[in-house]
N, C-alpha and C positions, 0 to 999 in steps of 0.2 A: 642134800644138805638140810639139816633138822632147824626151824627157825622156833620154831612154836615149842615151849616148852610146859607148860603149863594147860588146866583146863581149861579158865577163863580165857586163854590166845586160844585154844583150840576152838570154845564156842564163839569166839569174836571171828574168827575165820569162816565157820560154819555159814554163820547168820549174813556178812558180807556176801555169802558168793550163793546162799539160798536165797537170797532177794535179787541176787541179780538171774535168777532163772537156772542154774546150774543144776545138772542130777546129781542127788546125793551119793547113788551109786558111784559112781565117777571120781567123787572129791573123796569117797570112802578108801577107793582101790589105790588112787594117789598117794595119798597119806599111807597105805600100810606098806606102798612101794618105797617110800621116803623112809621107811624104817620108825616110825611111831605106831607105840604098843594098842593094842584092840581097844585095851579098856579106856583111856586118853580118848581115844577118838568118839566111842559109845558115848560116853560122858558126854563129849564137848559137842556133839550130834542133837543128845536129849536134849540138852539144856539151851541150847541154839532152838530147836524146835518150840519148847516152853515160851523162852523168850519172843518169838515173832508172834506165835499165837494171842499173848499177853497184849503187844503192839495193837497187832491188828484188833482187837477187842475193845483198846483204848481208841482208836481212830474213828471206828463204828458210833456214830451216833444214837442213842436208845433213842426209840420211837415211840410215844405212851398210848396205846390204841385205846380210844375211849368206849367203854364198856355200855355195850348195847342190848337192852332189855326188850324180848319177843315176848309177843302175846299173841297167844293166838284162841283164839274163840270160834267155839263149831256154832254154826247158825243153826235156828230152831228149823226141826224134822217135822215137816205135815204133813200130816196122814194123806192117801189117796184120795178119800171123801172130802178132807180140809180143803183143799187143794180146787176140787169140783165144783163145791158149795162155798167156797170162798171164806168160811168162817173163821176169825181170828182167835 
């Protein structure tokens, strides 16, 4: 029995039953059992995907890492003899 007729029920279906942990595989093989066309469900797949992605991006807090400047400086080289005779 076909309920979904449309992309937008296709992706609203998609995105319900991929958040609740469901294999894509699965809901893919269902639907072409139920007798809706490849490209319907491709569509309503991508666009479920897009959309959760978008979600989660939205919910993710940016986190501003504050920009940390290295220095680094080689200490002064004294020679063998400097070193012996202690000369600065």
């Amino acid at each position: 029995m076909r309920q979904i007729d449309s992309k937008k029920g296709m992706t609203a279906f998609f995105e319900k039953h991929l958040e609740n942990g469901q294999n894509a595989e699965e809901l893919y093989s269902v639907l072409l059992n139920q007798g809706y066309p490849k490209s319907i469900i491709n569509d309503g797949y991508n666009q479920a995907l897009i959309n959760i992605r978008q979600k989660k991006e939205a919910e993710t807090p940016k986190v501003e890492t504050p920009e940390i400047e290295i220095v680094t400086e080689t200490p002064e080289r004294k020679s063998f003899f400097q070193r012996i005779f202690k000369k600065n």
